[in-house]
gemmi code that builds the backbone of each chain (N, CA, C; Angstrom):
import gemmi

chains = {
    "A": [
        ("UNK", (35.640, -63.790, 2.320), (34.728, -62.668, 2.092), (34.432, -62.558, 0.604)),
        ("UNK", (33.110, -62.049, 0.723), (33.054, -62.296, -1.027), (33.213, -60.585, -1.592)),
        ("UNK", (33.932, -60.437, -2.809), (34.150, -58.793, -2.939), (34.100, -59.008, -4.583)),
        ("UNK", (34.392, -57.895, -5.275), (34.869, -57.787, -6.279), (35.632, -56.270, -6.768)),
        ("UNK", (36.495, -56.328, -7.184), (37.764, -55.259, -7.434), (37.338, -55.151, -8.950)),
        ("UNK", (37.845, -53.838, -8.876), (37.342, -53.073, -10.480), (38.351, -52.400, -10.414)),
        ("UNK", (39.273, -52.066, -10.981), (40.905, -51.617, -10.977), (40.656, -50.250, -11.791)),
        ("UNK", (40.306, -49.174, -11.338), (40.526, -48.008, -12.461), (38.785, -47.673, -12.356)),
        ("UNK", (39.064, -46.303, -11.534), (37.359, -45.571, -11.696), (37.055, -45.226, -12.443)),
        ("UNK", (38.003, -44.680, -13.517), (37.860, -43.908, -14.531), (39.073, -44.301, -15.789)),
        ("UNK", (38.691, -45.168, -17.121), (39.357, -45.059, -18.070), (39.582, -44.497, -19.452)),
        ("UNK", (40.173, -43.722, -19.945), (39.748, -42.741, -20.995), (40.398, -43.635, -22.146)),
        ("UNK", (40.350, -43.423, -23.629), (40.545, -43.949, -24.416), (40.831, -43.298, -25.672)),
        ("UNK", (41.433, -43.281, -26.775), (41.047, -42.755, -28.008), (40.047, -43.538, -28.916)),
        ("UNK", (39.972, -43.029, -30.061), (38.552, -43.613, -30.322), (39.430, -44.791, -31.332)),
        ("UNK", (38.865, -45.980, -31.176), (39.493, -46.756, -32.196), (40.869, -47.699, -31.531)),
        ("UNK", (41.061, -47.283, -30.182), (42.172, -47.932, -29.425), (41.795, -48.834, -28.650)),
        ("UNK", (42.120, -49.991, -27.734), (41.661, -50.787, -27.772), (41.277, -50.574, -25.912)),
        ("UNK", (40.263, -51.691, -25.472), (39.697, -51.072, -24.418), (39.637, -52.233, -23.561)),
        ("UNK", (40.460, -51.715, -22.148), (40.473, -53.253, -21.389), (40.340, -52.641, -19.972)),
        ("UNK", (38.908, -53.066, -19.169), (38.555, -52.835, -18.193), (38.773, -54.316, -17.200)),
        ("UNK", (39.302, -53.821, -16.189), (39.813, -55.224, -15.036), (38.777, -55.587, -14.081)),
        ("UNK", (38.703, -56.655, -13.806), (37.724, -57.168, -12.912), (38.301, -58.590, -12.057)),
        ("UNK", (38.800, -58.434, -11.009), (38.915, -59.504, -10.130), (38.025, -59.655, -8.968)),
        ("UNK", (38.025, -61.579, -8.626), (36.698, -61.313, -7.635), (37.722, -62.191, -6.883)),
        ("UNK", (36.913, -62.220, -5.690), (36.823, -63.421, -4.591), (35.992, -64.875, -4.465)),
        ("UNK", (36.957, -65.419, -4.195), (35.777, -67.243, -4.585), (36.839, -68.308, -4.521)),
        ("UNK", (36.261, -69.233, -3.695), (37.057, -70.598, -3.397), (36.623, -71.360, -4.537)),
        ("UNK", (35.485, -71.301, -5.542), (34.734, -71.778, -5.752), (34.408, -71.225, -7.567)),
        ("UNK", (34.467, -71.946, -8.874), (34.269, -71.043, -9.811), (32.820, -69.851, -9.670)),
        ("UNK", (32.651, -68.659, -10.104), (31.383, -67.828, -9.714), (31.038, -67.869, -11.109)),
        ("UNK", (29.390, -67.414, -10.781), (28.880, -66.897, -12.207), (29.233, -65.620, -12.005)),
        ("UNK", (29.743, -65.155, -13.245), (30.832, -63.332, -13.867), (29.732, -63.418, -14.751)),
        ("UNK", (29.516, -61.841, -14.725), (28.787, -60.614, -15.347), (29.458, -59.466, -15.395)),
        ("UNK", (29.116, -59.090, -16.555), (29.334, -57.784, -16.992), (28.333, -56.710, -17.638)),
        ("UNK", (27.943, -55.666, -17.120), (26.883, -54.916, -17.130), (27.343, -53.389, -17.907)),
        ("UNK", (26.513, -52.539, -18.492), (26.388, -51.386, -18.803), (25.576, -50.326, -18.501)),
        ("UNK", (25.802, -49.216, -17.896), (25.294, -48.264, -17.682), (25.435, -47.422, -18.346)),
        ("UNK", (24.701, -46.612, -18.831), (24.222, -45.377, -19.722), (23.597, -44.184, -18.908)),
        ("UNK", (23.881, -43.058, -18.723), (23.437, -41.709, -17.889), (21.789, -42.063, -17.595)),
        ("UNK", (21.468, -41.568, -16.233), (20.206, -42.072, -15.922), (19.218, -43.393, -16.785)),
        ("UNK", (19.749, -44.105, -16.780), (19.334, -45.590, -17.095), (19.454, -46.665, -16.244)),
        ("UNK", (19.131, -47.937, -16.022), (19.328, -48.789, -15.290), (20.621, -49.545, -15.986)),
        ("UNK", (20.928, -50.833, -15.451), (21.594, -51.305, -16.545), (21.498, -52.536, -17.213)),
        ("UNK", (22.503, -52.502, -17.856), (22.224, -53.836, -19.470), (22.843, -54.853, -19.377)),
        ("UNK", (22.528, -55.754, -19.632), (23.768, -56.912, -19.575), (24.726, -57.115, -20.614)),
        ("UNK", (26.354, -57.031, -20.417), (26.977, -57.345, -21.907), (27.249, -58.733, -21.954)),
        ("UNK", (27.563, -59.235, -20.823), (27.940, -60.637, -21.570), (28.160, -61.471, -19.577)),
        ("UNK", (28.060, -62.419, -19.904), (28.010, -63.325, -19.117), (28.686, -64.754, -18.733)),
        ("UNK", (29.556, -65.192, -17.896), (30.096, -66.540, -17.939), (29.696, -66.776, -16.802)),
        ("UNK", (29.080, -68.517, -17.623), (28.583, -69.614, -16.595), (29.041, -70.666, -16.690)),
        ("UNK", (28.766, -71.603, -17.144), (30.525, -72.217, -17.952), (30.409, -72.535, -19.161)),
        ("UNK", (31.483, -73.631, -19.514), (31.981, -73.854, -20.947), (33.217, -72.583, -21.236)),
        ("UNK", (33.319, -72.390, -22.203), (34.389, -71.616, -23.253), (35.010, -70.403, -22.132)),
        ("UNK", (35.716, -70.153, -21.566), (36.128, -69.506, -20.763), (36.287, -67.650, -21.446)),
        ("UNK", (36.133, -67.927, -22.890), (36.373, -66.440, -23.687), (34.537, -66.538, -23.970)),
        ("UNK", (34.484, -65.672, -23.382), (32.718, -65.098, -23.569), (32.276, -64.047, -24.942)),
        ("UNK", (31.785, -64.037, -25.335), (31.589, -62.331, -26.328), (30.233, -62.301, -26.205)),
        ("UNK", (30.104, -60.412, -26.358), (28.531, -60.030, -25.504), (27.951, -59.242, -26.702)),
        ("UNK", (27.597, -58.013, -26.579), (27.033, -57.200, -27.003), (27.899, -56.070, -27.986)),
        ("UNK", (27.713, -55.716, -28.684), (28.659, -54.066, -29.155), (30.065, -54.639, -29.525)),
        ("UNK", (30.458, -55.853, -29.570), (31.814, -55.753, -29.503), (32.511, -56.260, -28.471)),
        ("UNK", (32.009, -56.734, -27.723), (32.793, -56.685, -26.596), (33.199, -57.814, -25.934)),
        ("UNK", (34.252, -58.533, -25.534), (34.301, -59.908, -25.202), (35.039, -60.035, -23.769)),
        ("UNK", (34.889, -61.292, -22.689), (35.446, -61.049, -21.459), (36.310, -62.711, -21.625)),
        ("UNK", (37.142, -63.094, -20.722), (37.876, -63.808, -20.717), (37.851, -63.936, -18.782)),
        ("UNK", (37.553, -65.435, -18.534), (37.212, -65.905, -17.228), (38.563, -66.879, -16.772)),
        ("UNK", (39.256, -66.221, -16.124), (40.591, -66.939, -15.956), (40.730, -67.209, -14.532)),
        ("UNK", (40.697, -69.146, -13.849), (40.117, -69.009, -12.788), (41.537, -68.940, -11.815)),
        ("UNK", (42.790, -69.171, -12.547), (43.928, -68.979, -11.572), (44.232, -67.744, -11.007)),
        ("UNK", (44.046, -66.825, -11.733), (44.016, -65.188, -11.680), (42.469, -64.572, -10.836)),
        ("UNK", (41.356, -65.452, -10.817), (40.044, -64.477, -10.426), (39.653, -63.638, -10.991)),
        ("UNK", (40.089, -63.889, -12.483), (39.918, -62.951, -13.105), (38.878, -62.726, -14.128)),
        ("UNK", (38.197, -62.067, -14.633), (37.207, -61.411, -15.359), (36.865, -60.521, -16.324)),
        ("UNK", (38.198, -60.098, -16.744), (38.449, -58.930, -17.717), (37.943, -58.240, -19.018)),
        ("UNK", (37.184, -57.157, -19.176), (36.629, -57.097, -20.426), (37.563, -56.285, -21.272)),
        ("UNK", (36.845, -56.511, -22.682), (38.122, -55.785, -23.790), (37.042, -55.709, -24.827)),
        ("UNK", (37.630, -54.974, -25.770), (36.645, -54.565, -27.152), (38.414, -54.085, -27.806)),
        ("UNK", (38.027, -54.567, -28.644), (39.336, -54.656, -29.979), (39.720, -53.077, -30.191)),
        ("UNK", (38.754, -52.078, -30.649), (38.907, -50.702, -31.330), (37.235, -49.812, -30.558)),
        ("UNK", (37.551, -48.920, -29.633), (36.568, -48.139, -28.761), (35.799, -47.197, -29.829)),
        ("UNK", (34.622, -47.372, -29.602), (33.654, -46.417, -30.326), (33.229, -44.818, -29.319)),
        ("UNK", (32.628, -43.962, -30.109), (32.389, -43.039, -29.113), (31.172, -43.604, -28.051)),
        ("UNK", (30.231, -44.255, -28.806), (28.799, -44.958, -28.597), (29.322, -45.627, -26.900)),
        ("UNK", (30.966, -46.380, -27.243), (31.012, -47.293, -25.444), (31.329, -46.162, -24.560)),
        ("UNK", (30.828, -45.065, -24.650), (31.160, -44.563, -23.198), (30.161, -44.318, -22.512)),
        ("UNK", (30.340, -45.247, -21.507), (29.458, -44.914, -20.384), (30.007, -45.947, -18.829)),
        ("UNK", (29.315, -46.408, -18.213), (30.112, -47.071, -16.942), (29.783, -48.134, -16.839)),
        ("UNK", (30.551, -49.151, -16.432), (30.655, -50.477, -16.468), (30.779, -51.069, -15.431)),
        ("UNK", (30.451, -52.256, -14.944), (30.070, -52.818, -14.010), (30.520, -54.266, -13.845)),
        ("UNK", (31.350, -54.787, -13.199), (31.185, -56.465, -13.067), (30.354, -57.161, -12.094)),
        ("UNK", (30.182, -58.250, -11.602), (28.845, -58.752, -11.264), (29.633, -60.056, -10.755)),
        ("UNK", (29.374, -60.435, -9.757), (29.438, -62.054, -9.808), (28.523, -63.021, -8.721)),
        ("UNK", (27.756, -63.808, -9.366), (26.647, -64.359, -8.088), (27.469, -65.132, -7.273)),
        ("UNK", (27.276, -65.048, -6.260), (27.918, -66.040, -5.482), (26.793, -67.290, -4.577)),
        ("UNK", (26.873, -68.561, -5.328), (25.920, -69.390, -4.601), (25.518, -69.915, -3.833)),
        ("UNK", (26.773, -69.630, -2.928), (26.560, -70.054, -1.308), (25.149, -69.116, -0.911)),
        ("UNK", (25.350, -68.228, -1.179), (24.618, -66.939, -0.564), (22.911, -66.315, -1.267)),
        ("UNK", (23.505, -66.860, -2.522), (22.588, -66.182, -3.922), (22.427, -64.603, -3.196)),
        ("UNK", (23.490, -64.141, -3.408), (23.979, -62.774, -3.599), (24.178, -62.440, -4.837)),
        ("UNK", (24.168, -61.308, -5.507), (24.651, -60.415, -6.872), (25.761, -59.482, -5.912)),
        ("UNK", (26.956, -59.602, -6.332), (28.492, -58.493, -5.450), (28.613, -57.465, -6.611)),
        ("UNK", (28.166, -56.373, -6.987), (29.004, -55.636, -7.887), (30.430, -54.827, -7.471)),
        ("UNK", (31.196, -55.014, -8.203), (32.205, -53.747, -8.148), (31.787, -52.325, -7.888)),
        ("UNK", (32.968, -51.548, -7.959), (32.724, -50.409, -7.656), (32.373, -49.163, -9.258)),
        ("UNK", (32.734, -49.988, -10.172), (32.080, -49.530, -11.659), (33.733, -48.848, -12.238)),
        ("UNK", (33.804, -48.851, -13.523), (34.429, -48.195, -14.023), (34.280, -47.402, -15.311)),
        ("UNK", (34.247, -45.858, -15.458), (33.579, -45.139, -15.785), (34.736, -45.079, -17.224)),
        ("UNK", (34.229, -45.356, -19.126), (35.122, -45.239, -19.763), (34.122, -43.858, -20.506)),
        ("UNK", (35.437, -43.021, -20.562), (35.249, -42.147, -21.755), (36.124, -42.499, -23.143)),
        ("UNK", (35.640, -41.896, -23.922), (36.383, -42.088, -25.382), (36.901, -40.725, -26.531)),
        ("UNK", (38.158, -41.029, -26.227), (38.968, -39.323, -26.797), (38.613, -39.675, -28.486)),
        ("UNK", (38.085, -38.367, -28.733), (37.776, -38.230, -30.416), (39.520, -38.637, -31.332)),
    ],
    "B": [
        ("UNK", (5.586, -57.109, -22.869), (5.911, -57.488, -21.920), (7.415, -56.508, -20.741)),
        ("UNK", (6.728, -55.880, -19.119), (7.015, -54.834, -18.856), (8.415, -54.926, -18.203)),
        ("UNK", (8.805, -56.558, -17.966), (10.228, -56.361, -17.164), (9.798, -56.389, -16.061)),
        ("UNK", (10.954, -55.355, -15.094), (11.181, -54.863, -13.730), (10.501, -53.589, -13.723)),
        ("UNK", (9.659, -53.218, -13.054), (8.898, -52.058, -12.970), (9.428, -51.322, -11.526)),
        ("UNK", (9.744, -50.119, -11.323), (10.017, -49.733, -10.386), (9.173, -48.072, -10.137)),
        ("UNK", (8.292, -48.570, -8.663), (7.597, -47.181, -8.294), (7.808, -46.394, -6.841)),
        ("UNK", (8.150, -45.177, -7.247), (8.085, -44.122, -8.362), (9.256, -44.011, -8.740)),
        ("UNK", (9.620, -43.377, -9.467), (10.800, -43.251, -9.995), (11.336, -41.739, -9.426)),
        ("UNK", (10.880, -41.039, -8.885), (11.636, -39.689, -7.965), (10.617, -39.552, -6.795)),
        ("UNK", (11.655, -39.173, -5.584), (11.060, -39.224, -4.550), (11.568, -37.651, -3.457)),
        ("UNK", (10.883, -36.903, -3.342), (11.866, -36.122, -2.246), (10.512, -36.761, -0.757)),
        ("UNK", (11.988, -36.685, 0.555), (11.430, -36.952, 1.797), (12.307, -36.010, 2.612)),
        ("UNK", (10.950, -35.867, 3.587), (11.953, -35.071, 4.250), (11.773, -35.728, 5.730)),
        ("UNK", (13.426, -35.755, 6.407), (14.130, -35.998, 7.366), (13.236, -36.648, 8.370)),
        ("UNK", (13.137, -38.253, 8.750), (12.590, -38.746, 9.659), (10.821, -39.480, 8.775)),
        ("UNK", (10.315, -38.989, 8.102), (9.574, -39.583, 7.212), (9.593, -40.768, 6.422)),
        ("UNK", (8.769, -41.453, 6.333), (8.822, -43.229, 6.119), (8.608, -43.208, 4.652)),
        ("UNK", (8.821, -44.410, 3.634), (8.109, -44.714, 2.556), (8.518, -46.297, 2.195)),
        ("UNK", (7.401, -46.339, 1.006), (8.258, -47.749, 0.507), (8.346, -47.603, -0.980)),
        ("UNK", (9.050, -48.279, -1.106), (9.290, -48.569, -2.963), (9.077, -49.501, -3.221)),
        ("UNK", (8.528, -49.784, -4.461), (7.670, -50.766, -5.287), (8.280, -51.925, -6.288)),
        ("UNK", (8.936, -52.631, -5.862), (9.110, -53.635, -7.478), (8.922, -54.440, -8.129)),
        ("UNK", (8.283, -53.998, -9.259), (6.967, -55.676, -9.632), (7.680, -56.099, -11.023)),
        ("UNK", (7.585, -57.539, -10.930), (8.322, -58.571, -12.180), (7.129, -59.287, -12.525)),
        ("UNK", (7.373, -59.045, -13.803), (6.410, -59.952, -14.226), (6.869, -61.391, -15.248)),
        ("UNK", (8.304, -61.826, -14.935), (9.388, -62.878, -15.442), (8.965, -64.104, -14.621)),
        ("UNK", (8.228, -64.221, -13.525), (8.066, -65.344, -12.505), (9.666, -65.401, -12.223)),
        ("UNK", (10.585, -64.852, -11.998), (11.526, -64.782, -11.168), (11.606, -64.899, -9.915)),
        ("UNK", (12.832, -65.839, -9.496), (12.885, -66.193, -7.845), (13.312, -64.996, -6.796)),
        ("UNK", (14.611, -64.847, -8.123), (15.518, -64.134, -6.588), (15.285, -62.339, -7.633)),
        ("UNK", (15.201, -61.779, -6.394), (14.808, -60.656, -6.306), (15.934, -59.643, -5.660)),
        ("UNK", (16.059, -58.605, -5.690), (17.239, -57.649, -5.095), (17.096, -56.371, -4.740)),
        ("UNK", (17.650, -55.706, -4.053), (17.416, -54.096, -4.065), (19.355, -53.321, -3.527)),
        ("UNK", (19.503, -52.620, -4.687), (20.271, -52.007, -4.183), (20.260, -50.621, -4.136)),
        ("UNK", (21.471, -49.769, -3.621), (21.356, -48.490, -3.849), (22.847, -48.347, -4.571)),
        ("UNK", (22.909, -46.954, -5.114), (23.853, -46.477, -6.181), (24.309, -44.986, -5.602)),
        ("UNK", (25.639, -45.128, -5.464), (26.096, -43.707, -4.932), (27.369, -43.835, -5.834)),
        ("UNK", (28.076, -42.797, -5.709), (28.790, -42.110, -6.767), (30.191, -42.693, -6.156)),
        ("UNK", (30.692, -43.705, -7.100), (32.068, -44.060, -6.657), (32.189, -45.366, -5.698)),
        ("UNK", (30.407, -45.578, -5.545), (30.759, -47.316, -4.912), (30.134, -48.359, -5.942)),
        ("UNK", (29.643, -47.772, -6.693), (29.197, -48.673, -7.078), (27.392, -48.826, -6.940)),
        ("UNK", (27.037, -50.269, -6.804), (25.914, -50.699, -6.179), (25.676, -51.964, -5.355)),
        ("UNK", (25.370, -51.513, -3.920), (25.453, -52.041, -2.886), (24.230, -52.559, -2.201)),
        ("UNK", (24.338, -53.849, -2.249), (22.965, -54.833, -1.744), (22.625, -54.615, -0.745)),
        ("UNK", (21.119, -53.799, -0.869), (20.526, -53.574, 0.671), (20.136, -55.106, 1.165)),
        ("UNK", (19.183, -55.674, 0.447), (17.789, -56.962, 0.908), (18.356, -57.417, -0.164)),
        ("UNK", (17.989, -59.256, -0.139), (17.355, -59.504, -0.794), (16.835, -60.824, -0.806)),
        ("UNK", (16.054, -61.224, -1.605), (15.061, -62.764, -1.328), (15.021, -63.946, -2.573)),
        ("UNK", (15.069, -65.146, -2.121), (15.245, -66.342, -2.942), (13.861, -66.864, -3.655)),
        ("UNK", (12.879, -65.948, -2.808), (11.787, -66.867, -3.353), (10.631, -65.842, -2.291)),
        ("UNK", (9.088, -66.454, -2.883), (8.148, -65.895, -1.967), (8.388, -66.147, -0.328)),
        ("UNK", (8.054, -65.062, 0.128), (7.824, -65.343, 1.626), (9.258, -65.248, 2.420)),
        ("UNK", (10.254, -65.350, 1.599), (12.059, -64.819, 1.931), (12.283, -63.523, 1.918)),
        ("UNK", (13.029, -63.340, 2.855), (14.373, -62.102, 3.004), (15.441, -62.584, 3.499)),
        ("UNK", (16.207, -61.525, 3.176), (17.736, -61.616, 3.584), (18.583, -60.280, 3.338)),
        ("UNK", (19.368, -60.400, 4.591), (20.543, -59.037, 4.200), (21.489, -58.815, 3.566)),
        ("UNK", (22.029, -58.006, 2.617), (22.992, -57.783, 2.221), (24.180, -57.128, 2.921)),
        ("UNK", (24.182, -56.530, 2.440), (25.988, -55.662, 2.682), (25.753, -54.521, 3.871)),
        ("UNK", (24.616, -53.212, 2.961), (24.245, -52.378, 3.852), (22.499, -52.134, 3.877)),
        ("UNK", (22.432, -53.100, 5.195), (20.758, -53.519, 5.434), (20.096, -52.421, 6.177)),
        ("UNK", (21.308, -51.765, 7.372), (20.113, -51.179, 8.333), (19.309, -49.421, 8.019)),
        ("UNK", (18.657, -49.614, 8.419), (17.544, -48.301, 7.874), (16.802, -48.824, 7.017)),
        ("UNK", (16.587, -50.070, 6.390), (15.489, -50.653, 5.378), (15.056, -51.698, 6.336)),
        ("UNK", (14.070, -52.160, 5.924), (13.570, -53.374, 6.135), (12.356, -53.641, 4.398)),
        ("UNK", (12.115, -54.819, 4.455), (11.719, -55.549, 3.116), (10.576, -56.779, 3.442)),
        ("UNK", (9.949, -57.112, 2.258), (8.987, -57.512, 2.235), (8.945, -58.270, 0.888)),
        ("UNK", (8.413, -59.640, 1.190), (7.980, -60.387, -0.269), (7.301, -61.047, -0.075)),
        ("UNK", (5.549, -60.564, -0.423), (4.152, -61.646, 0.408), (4.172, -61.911, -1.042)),
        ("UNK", (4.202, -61.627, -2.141), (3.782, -61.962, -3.298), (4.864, -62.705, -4.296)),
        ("UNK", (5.293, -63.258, -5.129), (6.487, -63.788, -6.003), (6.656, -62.544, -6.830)),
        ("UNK", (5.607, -61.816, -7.034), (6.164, -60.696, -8.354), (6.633, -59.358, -8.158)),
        ("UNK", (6.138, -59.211, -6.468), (6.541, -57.944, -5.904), (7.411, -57.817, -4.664)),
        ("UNK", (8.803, -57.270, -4.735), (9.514, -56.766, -3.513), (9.439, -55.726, -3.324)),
        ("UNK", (9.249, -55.172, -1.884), (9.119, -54.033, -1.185), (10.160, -53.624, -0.539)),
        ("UNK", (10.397, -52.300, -0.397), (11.589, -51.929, 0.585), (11.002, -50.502, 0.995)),
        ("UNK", (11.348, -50.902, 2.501), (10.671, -49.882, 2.935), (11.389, -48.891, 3.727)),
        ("UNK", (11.323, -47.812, 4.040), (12.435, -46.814, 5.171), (11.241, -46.191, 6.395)),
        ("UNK", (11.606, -46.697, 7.167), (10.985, -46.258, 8.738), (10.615, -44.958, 8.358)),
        ("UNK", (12.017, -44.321, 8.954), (12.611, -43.314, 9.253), (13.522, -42.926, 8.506)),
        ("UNK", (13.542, -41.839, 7.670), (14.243, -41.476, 6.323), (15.485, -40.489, 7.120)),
        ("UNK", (16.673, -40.601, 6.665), (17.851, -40.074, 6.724), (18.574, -39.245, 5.396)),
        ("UNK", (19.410, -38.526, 5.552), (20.103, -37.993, 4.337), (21.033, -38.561, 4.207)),
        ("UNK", (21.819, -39.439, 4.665), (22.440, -40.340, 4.278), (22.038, -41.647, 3.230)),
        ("UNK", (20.597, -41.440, 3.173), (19.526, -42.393, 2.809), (19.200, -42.082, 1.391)),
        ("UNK", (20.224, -41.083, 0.823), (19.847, -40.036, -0.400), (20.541, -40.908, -1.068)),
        ("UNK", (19.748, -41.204, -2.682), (20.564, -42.715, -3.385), (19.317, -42.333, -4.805)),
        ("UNK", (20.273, -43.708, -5.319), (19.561, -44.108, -6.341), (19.015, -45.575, -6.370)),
        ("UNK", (17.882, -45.941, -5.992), (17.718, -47.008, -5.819), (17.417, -48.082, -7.053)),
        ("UNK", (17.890, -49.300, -7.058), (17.668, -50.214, -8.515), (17.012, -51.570, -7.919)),
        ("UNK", (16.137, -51.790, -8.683), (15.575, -53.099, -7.959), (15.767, -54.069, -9.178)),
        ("UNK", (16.379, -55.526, -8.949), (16.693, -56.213, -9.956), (16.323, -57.942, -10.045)),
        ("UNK", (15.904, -58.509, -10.691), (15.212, -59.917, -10.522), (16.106, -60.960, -11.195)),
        ("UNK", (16.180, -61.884, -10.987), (16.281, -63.139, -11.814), (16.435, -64.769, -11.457)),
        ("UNK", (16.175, -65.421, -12.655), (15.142, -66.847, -12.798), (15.874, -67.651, -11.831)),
        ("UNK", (16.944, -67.969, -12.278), (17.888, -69.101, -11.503), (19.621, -68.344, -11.348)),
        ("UNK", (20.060, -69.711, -10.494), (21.230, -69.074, -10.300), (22.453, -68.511, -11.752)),
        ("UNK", (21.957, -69.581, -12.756), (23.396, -69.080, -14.062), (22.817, -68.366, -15.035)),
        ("UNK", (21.697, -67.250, -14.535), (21.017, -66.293, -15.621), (20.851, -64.958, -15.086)),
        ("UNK", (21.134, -64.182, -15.577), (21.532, -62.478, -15.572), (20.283, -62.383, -15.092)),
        ("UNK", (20.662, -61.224, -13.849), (19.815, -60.323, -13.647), (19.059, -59.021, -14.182)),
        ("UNK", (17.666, -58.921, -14.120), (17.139, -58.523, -15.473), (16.926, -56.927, -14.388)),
        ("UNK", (17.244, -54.928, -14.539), (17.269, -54.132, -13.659), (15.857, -53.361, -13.881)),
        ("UNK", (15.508, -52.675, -12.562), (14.204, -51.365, -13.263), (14.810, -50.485, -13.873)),
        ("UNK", (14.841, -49.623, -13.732), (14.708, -48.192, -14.251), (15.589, -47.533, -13.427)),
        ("UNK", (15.116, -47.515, -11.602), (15.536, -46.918, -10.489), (14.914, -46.071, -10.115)),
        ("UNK", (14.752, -45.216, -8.879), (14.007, -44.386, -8.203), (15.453, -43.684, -7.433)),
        ("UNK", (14.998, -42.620, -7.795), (15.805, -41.331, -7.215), (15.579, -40.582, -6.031)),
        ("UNK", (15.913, -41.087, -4.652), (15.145, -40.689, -3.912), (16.087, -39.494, -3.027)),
        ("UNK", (15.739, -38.338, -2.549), (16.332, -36.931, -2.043), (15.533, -37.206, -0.456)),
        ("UNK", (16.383, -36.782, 0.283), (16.289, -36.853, 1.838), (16.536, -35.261, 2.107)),
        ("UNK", (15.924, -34.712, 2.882), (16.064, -33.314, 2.640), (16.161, -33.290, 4.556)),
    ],
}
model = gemmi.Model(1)
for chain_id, residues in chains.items():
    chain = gemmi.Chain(chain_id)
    for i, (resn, *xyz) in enumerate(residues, 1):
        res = gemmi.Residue()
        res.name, res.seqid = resn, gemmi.SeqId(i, " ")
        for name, pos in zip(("N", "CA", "C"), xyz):
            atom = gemmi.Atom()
            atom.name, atom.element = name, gemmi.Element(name[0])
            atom.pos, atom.b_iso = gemmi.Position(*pos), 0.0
            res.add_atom(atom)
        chain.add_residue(res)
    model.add_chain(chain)
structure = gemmi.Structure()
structure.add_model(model)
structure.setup_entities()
């Protein structure tokens, strides 16, 4: 079955601490991983993307993901959280059997002053 | 150059009433998508199509049906409108399989 797990609906942060949102998928098979941003009534953005090569990705704002295929894993991180990253986040992964887009269920970061 | 265009962007219907929503690319993009957005799932693939003249189902298909006579425009349409049917809809495109999907805006649609 193809799915993807987003570990944590909601992660809060201080500002300047470091920020690691989880993302595991399903796949016999390596997937193309995405990672997306949402902003209050907006659509969303793309931060960064692995298709292959370099398994450590870096996107937008800061922000870099790491594609680890023993784990299924997908994980994003940003070194030190700004107030600017809060908003909800999204992982993504196409799956090509299907040419489906699977998102997670999102995970919503706030950022403590 | 306009992206993913999505029409209209707010909708109220009321109970049992039909419509469709609009999404035009102007990327020459293949694969095309429509999902909806509710609070705490995420976003969940109604349709979607590989190319002109394709459909296909996603996750949660029934109460839509879809349409792609043109390459630049997908349609999604609701018979018969439900309040369960109350969402945020996002329609999203892109070129090939190892390139990000590019989103509209969304349409806010109220089932009354």
């Amino acid at each position: 079955a193809q799915s993807v797990t987003q570990l944590g609906s909601h992660v809060s942060v201080s500002e300047g601490a470091l920020v690691l949102l989880r993302c595991n998928y399903s796949s016999s098979v390596p997937p193309y991983l995405f990672w997306y941003v949402q902003y209050p009534n907006q659509g969303l953005q793309l931060l960064l993307k692995y298709t292959t090569g370099a398994t450590l990705v870096k996107g937008i704002n800061g922000f870099e993901a790491e594609f680890k295929k023993s784990e299924t894993s997908f994980h994003l991180t940003k070194p030190s959280a700004h107030m600017s990253d809060a908003a909800e986040y999204f992982c993504a992964v196409f799956y090509s059997s299907a040419s489906k887009i699977i998102f997670g269920s999102g995970t919503r970061l706030s950022i403590r002053p | 150059n306009a992206g993913v265009t999505q029409t209209p962007k707010f909708r109220v219907l009321k109970t049992g009433q039909s419509m469709t929503l609009l999404c035009a690319q102007d990327m020459n993009h293949e694969y095309m998508y429509w999902y909806r957005q509710d609070p705490g799932m995420g976003l969940r693939l109604i349709h979607y199509s590989v190319g002109e003249g394709t459909t296909a189902k996603g996750e949660v298909p029934d109460g839509y049906n879809v349409s792609r006579l043109k390459k630049q425009n997908f349609l999604l349409g609701l018979e018969s409108a439900a309040p369960s049917q109350t969402s945020v809809y996002f329609c999203a495109s892109k070129k090939t399989e190892n390139t990000e999907a590019f989103f509209g805006q969304g349409t806010r649609l109220t089932v009354v």
